[in-house]
N, C-alpha and C positions, 0 to 999 in steps of 0.2 A: 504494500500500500504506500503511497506520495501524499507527503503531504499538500492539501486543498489550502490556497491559501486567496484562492477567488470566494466571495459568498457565496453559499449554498441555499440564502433564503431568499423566498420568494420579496420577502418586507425586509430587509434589514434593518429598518430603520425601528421597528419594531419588537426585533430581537434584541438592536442596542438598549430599549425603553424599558423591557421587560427585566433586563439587570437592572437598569437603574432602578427601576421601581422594588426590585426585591432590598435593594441599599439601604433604603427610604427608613428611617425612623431610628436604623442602627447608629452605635456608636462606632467611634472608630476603628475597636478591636473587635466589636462582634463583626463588623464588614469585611475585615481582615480575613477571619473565620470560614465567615460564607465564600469569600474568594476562594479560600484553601480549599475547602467542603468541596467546591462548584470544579476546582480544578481536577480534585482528585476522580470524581464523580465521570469528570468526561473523561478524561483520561483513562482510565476503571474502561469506558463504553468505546473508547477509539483499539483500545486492546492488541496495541501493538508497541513494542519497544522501538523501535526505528524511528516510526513514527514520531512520539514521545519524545525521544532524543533531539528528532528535529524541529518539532514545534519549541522545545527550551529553546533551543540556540536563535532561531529567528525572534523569538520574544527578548531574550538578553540582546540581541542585538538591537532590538525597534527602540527597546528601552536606553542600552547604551546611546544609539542615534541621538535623541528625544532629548538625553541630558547634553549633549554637546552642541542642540540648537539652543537650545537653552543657554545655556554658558556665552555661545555667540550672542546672543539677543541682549543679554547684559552687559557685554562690553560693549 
């Protein structure tokens, strides 16, 4: 299996709502939680190590990216 890194959903825009909405009222460690929960949960359902492997690295890297526009933006 390859990782999908185009949406698979018909709405996306309602897939991104439906997390934020689950956020809604939590504090900032129980949010923390439910991301962990939510990660483990698909991960658990994509059921592939390879996979897994490669979704981490593209995600540290969006996030490494992310902070180094950031760092530009402030200087």
């Amino acid at each position: 299996m390859v990782l999908s890194t185009a949406s698979n959903f018909a709405k996306p825009d309602d897939a991104f709502r439906a997390i934020v909405e689950a956020h809604r009222g939590l504090s900032d460690e129980q949010s923390a939680d439910l991301d962990a929960a939510l990660v483990l949960v698909l991960a658990n359902h994509i059921g592939d190590i390879a996979v897994l492997h490669e979704a981490i690295a593209l995600a540290k890297l969006r996030m490494l990216d992310a902070g180094q526009q950031q760092q530009q933006q402030q200087q």
